[in-house]
C-alpha positions, -999 to 999 in steps of 0.1 A, spaced: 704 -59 -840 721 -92 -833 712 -114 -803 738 -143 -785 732 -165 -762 757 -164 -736 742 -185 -708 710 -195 -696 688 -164 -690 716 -134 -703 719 -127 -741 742 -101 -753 729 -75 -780 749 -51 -804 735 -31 -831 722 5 -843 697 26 -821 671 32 -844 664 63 -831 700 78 -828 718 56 -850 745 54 -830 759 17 -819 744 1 -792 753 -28 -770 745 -43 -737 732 -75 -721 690 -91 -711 693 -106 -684 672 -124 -665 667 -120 -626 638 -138 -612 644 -125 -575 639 -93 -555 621 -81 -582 583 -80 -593 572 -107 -618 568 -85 -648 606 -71 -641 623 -103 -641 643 -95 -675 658 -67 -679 677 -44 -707 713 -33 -695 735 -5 -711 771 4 -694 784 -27 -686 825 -22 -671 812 11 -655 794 26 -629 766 43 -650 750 10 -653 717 18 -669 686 -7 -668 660 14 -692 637 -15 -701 624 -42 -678 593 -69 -686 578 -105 -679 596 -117 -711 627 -122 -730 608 -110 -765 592 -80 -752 628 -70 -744 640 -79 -778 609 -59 -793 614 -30 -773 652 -31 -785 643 -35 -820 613 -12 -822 
């Protein structure tokens, strides 16, 4: 799984689902309002469409990685 910066508080990520190996890729993003404080980043698939799909959210940027990479 690779990780890039693209600005502060959203990487983009791109690599194989462990469990399906299939290719995966998607932003973390961080939003810090309207939300609760262990939501504020946030794992998103779909991006271009309208099946956006936020599976994963948590207080931190490395529990998002973990939970990518796990």
């Amino acid at each position: 799984m690779t990780f890039t910066k693209i600005e502060n508080g959203i990487y983009k990520f791109k690599g194989i689902d462990t469990w399906t190996n299939k290719e995966i890729e998607g932003i973390i993003e961080y939003q810090p309002y309207d939300v609760k404080s262990n939501e504020v980043w946030q794992v998103v698939f779909g991006l271009g469409t309208n099946n956006v799909d936020r599976p994963f959210m948590s207080a931190t940027l490395k529990e998002c990685k973990k939970w990518l990479t796990a």
